[in-house]
C-alpha positions as CSV (number, residue, x, y, z in Angstrom):
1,X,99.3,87.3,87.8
2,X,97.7,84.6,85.6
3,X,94.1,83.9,87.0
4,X,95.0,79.8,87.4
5,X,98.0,80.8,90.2
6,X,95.8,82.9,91.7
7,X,92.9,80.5,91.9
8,X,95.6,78.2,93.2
9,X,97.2,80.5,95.8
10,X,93.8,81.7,97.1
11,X,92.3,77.9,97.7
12,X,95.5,76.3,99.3
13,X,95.6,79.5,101.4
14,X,91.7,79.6,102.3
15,X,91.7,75.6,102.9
16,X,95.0,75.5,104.6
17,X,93.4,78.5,107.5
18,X,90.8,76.4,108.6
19,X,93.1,73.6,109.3
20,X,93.6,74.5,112.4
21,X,89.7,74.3,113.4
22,X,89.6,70.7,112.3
23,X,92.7,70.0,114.4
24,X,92.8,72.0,117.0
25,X,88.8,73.6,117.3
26,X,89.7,75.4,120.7
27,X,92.7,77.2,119.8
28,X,90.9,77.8,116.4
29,X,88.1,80.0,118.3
30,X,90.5,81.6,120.4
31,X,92.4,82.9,117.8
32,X,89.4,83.9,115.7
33,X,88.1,85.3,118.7
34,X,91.2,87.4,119.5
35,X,91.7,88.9,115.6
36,X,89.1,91.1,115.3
37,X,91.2,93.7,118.1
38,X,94.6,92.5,117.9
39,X,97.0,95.4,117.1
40,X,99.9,92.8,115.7
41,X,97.0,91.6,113.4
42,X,96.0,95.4,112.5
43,X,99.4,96.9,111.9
44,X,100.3,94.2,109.5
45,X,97.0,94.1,107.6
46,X,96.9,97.9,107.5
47,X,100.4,98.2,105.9
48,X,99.7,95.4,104.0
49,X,96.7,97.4,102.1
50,X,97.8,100.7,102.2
51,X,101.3,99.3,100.4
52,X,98.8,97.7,97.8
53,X,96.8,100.2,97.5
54,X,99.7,102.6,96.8
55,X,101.3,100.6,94.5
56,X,97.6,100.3,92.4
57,X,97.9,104.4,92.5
58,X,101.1,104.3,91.4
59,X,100.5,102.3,88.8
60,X,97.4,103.8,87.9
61,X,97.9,106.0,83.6
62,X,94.8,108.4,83.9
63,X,96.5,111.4,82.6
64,X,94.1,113.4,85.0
65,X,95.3,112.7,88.3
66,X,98.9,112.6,86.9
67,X,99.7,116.2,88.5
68,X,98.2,115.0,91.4
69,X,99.9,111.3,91.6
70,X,102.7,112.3,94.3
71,X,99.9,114.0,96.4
72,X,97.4,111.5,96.2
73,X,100.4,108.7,97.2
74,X,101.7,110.6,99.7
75,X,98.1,111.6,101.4
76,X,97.1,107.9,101.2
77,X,100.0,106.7,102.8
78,X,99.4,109.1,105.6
79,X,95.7,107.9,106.2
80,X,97.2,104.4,106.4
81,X,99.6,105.7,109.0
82,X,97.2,107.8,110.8
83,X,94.6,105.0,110.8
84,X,97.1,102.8,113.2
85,X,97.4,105.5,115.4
86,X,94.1,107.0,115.6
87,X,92.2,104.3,114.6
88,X,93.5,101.1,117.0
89,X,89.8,99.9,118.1
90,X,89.6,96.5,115.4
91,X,91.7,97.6,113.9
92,X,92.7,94.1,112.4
93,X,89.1,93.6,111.4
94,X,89.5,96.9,109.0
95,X,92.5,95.6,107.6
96,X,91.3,92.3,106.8
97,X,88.5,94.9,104.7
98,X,90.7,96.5,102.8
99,X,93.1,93.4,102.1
100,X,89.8,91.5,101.2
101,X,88.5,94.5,98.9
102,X,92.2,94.7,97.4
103,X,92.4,90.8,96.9
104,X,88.9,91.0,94.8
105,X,90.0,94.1,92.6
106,X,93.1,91.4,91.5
107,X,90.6,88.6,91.2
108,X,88.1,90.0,88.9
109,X,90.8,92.0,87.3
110,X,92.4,88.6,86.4
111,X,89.2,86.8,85.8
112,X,87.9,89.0,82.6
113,X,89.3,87.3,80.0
114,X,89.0,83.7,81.4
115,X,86.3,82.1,78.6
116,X,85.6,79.1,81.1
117,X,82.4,79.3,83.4
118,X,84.3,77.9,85.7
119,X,85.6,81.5,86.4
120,X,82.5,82.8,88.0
121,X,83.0,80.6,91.3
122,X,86.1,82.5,92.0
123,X,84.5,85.8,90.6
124,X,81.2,85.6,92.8
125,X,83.4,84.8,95.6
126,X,85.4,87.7,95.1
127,X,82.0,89.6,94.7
128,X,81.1,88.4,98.4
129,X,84.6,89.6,99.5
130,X,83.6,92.5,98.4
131,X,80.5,93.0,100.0
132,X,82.1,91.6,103.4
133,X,85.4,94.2,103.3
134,X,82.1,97.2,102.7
135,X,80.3,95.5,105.5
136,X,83.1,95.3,107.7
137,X,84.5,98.8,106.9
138,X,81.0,100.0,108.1
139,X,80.7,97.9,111.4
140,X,83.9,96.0,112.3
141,X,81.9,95.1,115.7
142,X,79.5,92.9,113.4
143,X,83.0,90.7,111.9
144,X,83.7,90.0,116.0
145,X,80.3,88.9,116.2
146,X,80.2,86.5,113.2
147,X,83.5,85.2,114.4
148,X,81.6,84.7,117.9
149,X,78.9,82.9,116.2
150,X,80.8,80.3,113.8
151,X,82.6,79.5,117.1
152,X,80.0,79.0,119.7
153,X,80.5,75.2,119.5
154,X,83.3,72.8,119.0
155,X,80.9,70.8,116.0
156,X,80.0,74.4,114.9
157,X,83.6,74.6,114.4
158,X,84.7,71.8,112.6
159,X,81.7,71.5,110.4
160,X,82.0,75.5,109.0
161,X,85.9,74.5,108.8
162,X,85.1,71.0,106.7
163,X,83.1,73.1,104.2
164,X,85.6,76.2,104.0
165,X,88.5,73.6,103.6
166,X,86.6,72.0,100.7
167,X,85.5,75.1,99.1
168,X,89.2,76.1,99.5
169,X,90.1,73.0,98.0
170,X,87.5,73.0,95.0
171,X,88.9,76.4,93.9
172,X,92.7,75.3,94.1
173,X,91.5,72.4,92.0
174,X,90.1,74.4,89.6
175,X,93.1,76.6,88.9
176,X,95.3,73.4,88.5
177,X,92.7,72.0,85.8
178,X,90.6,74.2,84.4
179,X,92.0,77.4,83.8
């Protein structure tokens, strides 16, 4: 994917989810609030990454895991099955980790041979996903907390949703005029 649509896709998505917090700031926390253990959430997220992450494997030309390619893609497609079955408690918070770590392996991957400086706003950001999806990984309890936290008050709210839309915004913009 050319790193401009991404940029695009990834800002209008970003700044069109916080939205919602600017119109609608209690049903904004509640939702926030609820996604960290939500099994609909998990489930999708889950098969989201472990269908990404399959399709990177398959993808994947080192000549020494090629004998191993069928077991490796079918032993990773059971741990994303058995992880929504043994692994229910936020489970939506671990899938958002490995979406988030998945979504920064295309961005930098897409990134390298951008010669604007521009690039490195999406890059670092990508660099903090990937930090986040580790941290997350880790502790999920901690993203149910910092969901907890950026929702404790309505202006909380709407001013961490102002500055995400704009951010959002700023890095649509950027794929539309600068790379």
């Amino acid at each position: 994917m050319k790193f401009s649509t991404l940029s695009v896709l990834i800002g209008l998505g970003f700044a069109l989810s916080q939205a919602r917090g600017l119109t609608n700031p209690e049903a904004f926390k509640n939702g926030l609030r609820a996604f960290p253990r939500s099994l609909p959430w998990g489930y999708g997220l889950v098969a989201l990454g472990t269908l990404w992450f399959l399709r990177n494997l398959s993808n994947e030309r080192i000549s020494d895991f090629e004998p191993y390619k069928n077991i490796m893609l079918a032993g990773f497609a059971g741990i994303g099955v058995a992880t929504c079955v043994f692994v229910k408690d936020f489970l939506a918070a671990r899938g958002l980790a490995i979406v988030m770590l998945l979504l920064a392996k295309i961005t930098v991957d897409s990134a390298r041979w951008i010669e604007n400086d521009w690039r490195l706003v999406v890059v670092t950001w990508a660099y903090i996903w990937i930090v986040a999806g580790m941290w997350i990984t880790i502790s999920p309890w901690r993203l149910r907390d910092w969901f907890d936290w950026i929702t404790e008050t309505p202006a909380r709210i709407k001013a961490g949703c102002a500055v995400r839309l704009a951010f959002g915004l700023f890095v649509a913009a950027l794929g539309v005029w600068v790379f």
